[in-house]
N, CA, C and O atoms as a GROMACS GRO file, in nm:
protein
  324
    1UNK      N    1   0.084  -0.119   0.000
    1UNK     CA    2   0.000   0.000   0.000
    1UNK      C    3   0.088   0.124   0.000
    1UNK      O    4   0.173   0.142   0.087
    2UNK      N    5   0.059   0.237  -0.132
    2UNK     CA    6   0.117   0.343  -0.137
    2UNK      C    7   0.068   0.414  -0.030
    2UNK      O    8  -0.053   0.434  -0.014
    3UNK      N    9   0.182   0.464   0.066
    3UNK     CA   10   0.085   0.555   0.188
    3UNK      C   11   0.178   0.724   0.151
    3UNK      O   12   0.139   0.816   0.222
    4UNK      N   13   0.280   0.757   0.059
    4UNK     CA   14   0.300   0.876  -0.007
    4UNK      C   15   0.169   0.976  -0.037
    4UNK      O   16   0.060   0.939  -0.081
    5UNK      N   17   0.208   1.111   0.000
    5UNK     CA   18   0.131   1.226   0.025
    5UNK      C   19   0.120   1.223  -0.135
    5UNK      O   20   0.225   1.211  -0.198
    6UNK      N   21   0.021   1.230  -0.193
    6UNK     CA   22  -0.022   1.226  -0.334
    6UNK      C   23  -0.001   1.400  -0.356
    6UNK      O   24  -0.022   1.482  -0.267
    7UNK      N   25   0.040   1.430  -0.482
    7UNK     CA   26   0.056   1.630  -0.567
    7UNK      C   27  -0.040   1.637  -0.642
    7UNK      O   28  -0.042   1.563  -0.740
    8UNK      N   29  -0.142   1.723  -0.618
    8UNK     CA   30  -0.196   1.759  -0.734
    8UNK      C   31  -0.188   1.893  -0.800
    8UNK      O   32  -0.156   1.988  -0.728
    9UNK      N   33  -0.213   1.912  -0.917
    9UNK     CA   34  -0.225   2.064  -0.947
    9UNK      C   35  -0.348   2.058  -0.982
    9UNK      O   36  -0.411   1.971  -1.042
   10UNK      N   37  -0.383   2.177  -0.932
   10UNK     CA   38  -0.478   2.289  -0.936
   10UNK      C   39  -0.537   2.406  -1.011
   10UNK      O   40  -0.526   2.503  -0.935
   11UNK      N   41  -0.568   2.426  -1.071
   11UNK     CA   42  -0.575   2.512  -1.178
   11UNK      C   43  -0.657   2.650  -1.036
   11UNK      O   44  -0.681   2.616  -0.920
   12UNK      N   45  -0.680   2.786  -1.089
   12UNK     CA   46  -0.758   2.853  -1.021
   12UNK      C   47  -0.906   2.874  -1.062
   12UNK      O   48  -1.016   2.841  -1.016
   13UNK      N   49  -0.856   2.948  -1.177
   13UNK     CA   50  -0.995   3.003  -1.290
   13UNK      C   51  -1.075   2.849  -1.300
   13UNK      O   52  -1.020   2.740  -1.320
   14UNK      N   53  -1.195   2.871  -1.285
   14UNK     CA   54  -1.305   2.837  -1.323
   14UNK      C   55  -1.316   2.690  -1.266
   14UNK      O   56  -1.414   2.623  -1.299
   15UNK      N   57  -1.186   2.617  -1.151
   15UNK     CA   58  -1.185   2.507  -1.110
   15UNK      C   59  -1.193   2.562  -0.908
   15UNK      O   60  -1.212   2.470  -0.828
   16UNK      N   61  -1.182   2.664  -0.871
   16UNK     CA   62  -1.190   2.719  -0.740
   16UNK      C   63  -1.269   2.823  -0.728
   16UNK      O   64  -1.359   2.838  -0.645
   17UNK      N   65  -1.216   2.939  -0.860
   17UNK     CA   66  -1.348   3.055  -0.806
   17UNK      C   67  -1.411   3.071  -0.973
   17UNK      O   68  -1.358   3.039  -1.080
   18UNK      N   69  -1.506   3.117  -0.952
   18UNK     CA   70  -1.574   3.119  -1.129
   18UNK      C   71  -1.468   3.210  -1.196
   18UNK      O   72  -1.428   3.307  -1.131
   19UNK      N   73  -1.410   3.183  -1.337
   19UNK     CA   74  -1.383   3.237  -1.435
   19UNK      C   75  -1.399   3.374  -1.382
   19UNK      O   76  -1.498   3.407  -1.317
   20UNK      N   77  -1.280   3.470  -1.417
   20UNK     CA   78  -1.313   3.592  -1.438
   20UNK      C   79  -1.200   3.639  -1.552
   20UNK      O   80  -1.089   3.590  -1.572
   21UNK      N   81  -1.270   3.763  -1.625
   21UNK     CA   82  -1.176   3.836  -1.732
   21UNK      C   83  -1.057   3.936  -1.691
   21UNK      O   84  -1.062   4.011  -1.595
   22UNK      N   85  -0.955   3.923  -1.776
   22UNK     CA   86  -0.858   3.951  -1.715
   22UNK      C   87  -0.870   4.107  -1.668
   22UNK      O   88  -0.773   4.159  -1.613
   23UNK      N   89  -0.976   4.171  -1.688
   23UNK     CA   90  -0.986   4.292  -1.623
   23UNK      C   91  -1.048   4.298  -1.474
   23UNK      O   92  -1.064   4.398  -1.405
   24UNK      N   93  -1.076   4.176  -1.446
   24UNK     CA   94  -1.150   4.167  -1.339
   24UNK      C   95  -1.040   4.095  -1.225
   24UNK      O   96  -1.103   4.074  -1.121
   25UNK      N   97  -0.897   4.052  -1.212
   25UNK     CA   98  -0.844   3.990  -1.148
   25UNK      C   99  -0.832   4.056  -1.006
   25UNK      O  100  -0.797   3.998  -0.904
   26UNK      N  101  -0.871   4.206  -1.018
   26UNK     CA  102  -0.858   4.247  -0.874
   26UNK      C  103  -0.929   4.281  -0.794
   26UNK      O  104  -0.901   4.340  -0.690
   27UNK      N  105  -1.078   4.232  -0.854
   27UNK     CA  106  -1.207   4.196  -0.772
   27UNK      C  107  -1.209   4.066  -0.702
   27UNK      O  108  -1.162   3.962  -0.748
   28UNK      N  109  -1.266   4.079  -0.590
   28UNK     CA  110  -1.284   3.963  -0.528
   28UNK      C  111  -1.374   3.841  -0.631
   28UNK      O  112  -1.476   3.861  -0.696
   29UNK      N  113  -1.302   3.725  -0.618
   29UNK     CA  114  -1.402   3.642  -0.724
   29UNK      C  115  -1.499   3.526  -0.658
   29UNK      O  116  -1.474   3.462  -0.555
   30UNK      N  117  -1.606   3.514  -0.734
   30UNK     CA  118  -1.752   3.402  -0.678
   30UNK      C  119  -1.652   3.268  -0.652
   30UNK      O  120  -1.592   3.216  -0.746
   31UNK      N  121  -1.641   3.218  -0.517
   31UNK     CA  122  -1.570   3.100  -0.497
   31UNK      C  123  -1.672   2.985  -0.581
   31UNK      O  124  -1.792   3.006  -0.602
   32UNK      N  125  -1.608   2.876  -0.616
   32UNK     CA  126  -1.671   2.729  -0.621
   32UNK      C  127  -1.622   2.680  -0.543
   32UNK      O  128  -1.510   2.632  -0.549
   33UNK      N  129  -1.738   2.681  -0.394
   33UNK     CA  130  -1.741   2.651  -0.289
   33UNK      C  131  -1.734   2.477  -0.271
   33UNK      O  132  -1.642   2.441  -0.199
   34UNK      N  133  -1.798   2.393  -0.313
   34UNK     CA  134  -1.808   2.294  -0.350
   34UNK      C  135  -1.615   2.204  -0.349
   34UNK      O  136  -1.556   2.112  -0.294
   35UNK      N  137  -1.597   2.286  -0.428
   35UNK     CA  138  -1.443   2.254  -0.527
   35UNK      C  139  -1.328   2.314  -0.438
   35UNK      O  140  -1.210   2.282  -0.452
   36UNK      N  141  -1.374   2.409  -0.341
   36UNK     CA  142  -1.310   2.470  -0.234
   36UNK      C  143  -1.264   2.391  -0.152
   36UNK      O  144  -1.145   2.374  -0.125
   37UNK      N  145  -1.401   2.314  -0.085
   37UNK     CA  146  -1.394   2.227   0.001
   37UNK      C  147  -1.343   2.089  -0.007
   37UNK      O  148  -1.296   2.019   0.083
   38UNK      N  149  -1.359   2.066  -0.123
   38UNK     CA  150  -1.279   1.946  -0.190
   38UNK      C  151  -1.124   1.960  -0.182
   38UNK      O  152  -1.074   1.860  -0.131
   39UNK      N  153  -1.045   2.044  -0.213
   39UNK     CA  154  -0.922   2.056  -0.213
   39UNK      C  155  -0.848   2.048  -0.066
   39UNK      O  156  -0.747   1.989  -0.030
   40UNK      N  157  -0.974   2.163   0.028
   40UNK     CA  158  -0.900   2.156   0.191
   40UNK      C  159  -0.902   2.018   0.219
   40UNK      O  160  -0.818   1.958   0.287
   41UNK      N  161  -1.032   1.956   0.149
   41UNK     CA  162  -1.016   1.776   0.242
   41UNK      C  163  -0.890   1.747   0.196
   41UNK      O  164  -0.803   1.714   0.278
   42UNK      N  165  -0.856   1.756   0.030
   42UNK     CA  166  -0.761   1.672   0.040
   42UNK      C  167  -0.607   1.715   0.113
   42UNK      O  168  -0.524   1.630   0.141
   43UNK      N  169  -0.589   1.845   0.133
   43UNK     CA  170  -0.460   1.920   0.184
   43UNK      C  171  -0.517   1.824   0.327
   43UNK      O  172  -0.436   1.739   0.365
   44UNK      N  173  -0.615   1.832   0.384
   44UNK     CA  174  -0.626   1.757   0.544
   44UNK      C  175  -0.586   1.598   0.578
   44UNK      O  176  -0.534   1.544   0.676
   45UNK      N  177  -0.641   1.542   0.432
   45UNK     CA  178  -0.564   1.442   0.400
   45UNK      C  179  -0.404   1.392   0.340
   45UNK      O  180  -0.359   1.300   0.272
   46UNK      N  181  -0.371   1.468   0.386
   46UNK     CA  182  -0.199   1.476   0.316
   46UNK      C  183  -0.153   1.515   0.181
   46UNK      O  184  -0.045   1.522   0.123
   47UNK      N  185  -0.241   1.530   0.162
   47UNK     CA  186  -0.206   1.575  -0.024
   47UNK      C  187  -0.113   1.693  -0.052
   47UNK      O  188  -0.062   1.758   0.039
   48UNK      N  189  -0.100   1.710  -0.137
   48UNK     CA  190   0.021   1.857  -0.135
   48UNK      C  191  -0.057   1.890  -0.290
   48UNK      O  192  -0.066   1.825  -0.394
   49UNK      N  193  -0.112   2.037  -0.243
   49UNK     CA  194  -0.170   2.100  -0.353
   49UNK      C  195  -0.073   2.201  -0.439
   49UNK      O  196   0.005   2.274  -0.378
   50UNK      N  197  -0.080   2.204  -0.580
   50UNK     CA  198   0.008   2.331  -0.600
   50UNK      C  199  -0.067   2.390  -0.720
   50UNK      O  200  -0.072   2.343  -0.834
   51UNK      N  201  -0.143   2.539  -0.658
   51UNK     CA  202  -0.242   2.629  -0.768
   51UNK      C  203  -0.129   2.656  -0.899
   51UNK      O  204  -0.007   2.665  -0.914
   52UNK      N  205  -0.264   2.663  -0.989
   52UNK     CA  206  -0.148   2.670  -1.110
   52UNK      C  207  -0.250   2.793  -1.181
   52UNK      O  208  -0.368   2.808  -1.150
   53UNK      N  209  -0.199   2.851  -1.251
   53UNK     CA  210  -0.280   2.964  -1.339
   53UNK      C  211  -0.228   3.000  -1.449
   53UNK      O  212  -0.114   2.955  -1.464
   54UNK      N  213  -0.269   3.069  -1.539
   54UNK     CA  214  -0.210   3.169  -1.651
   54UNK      C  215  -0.226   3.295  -1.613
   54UNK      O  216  -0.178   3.387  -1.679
   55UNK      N  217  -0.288   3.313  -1.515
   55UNK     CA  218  -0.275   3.462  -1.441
   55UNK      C  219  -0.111   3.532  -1.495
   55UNK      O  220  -0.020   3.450  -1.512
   56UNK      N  221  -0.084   3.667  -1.516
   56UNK     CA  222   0.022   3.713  -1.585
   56UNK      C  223   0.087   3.760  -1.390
   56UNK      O  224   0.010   3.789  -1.299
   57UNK      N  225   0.203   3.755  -1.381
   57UNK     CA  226   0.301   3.764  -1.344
   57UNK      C  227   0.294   3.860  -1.260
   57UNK      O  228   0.335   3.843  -1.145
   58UNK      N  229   0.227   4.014  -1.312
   58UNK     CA  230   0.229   4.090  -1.215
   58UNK      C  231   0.080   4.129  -1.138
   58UNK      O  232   0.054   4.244  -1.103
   59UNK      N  233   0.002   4.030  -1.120
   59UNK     CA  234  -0.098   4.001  -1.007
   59UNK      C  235  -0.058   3.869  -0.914
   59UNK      O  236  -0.125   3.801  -0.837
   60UNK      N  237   0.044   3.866  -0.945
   60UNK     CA  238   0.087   3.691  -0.844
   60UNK      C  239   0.054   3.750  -0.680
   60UNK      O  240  -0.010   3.672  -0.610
   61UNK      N  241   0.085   3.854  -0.632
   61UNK     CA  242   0.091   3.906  -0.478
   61UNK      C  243  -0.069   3.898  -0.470
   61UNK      O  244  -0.114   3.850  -0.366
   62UNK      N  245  -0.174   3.943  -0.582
   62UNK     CA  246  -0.325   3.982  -0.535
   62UNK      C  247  -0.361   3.817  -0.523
   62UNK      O  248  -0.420   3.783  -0.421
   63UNK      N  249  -0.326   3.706  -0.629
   63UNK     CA  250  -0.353   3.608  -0.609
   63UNK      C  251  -0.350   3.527  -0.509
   63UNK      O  252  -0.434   3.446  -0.470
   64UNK      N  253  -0.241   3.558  -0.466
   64UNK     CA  254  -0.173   3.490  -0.362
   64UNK      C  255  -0.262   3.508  -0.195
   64UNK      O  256  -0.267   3.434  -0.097
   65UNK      N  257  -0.327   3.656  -0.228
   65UNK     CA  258  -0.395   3.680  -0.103
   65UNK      C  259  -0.557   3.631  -0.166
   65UNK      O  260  -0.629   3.560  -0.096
   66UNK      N  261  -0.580   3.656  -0.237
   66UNK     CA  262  -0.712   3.586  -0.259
   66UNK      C  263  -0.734   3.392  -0.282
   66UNK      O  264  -0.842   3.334  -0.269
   67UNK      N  265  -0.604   3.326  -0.315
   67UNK     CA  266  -0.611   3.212  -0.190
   67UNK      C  267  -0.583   3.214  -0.090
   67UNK      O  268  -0.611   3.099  -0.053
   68UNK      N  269  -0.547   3.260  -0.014
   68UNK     CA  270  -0.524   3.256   0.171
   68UNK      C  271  -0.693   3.342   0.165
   68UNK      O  272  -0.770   3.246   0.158
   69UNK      N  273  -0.757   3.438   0.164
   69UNK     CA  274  -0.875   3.448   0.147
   69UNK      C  275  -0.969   3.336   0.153
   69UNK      O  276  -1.054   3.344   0.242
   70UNK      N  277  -0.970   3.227   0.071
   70UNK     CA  278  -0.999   3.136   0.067
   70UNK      C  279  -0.975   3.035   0.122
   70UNK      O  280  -0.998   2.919   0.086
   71UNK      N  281  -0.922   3.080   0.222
   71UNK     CA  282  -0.866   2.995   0.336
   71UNK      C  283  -0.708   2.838   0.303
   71UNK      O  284  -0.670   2.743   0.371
   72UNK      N  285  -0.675   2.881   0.198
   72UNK     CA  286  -0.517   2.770   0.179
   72UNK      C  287  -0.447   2.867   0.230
   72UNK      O  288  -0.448   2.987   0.200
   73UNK      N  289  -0.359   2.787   0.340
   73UNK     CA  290  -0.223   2.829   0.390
   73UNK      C  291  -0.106   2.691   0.298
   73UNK      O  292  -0.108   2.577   0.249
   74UNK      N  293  -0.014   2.817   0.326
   74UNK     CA  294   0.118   2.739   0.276
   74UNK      C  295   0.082   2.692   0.183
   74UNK      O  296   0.040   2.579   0.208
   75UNK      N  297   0.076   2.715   0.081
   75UNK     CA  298   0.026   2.660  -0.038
   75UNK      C  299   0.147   2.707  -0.156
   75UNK      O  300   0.198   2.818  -0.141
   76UNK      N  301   0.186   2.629  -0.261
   76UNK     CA  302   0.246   2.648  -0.412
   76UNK      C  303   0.159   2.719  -0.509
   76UNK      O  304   0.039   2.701  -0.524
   77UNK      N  305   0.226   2.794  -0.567
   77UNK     CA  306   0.158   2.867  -0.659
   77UNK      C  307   0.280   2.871  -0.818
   77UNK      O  308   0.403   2.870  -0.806
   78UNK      N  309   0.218   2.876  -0.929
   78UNK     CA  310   0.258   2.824  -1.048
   78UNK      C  311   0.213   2.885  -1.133
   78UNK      O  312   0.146   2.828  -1.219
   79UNK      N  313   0.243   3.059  -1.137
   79UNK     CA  314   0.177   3.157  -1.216
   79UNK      C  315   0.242   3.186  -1.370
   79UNK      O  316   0.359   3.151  -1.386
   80UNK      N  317   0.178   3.242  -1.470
   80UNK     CA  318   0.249   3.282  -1.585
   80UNK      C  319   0.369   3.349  -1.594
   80UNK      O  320   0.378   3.450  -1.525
   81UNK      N  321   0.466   3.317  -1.664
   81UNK     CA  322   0.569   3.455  -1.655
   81UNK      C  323   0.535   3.519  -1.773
   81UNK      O  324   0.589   3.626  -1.803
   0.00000   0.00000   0.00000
């Protein structure tokens, strides 16, 4: 039995909070609450999450607080350059 902390990636847009246009990245966005809660189980379950986006490079700091917003600590992030 594999008992290793399983990685997943994560996408943000439209798999955590609904889709938004790139003019909109520095509004707070509609969580998918559902898909929210799914991810904390699995971080509670040992998993090691790492958000991934095409978000451009220089909103990585707003992102970064609008998942901890969303309640992930310590979390990977995997933004556009």
């Amino acid at each position: 039995m594999d008992v290793r902390p399983k990685t997943i990636f994560c996408d943000i847009d439209g798999t955590i909070v609904k889709a938004q246009p790139r003019h909109a990245y520095f509004e707070d966005p509609e969580p998918l609450t559902k898909n929210v809660q799914r991810i904390k189980e699995m971080i509670e379950n040992g998993s090691v999450v790492i958000f991934t986006t095409a978000r451009p490079k220089h909103i990585e700091e707003r992102t970064r607080q609008m998942l901890t917003g969303l309640g992930f600590e310590n979390f990977q992030l995997i933004i556009n350059e």
